[in-house]
N, C-alpha and C positions, 0 to 999 in steps of 0.2 A: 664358528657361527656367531658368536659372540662379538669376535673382532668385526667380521661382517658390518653386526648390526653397529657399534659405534662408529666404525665409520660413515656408515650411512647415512644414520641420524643429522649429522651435522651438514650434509649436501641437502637430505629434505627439509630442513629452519631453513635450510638458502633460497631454496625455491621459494618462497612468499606464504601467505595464507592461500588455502584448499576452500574453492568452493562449498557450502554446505550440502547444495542441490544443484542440478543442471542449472536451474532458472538465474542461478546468483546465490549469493549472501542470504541466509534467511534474514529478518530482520523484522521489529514490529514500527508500529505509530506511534507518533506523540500521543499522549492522553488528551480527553477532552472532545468538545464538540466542532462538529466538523457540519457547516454548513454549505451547501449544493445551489447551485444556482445554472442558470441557462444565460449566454452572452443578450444584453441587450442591443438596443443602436441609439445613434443619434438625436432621436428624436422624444428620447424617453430614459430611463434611467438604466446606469449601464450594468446591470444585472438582474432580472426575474426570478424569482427567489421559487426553489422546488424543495420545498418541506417535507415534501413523502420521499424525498433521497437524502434526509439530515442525517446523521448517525453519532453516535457516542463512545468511542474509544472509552472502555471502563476498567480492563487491568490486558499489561502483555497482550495476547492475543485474541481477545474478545472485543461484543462493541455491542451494542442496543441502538434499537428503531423505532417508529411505530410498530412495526408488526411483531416485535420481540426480540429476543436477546441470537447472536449468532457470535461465528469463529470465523475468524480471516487467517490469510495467508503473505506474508509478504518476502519475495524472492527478487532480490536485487531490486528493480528500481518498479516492478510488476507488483500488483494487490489484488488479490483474489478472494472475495468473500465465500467460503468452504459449508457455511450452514447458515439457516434463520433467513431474515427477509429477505435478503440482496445476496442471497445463493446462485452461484454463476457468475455475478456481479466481476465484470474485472475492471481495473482502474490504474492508469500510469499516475508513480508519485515523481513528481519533477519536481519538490522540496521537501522540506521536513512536515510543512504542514498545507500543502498546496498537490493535487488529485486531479487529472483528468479522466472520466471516464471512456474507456476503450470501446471502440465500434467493433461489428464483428470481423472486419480486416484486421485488428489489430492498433489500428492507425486510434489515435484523439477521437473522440466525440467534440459535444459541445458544451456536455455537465461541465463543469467543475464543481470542485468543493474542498473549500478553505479550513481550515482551523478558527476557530474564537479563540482569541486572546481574551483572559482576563476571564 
């Protein structure tokens, strides 16, 4: 049993890292504020700022709103707000500090919401 398992061992390090969850990699945010906006056009400036979707990365897996403090979820490249105001919220992260929010196909919205530097 023993031999077994050393052998083993050293085929599964081969194989790569193990999912944490179906979704992906668990993983959290950058810290910080994270402002939301709707695309503008041409004619005006190229973002509409939505203040009631800001939120505030405050430690690992938490964040703050207007409407109070909640819990997310992040699995592979998918965000899932899990409690507080933006419960159900879900959001594609397409960089480290760069969020689209998800439509309920799945597909992009048109939020975005960026990270604050500084």
């Amino acid at each position: 049993m023993i031999r077994a398992t050393l052998i083993a061992l050293p085929l599964l390090c081969a194989a790569g890292a193990l999912d944490a969850a179906p979704g992906g990699a668990l993983g959290t945010l950058p810290l910080g504020q994270y402002r939301c906006e709707l695309p503008g056009d041409a004619t005006g400036p190229a973002g509409i700022a939505q203040p009631a979707a800001d939120f505030t990365v405050t430690n690992a897996s938490s964040y703050r709103a207007a409407g109070g403090i909640g819990i997310y979820l992040v699995t592979g490249d998918r965000l899932t707000f899990t409690s507080g105001p933006f419960a159900g919220t879900r959001m594609h992260r397409l960089g480290a500090g760069f969020l689209r929010q998800s439509a309920t196909d799945g597909s992009d919205g048109p939020l975005r919401c960026v990270r604050r530097r500084g």
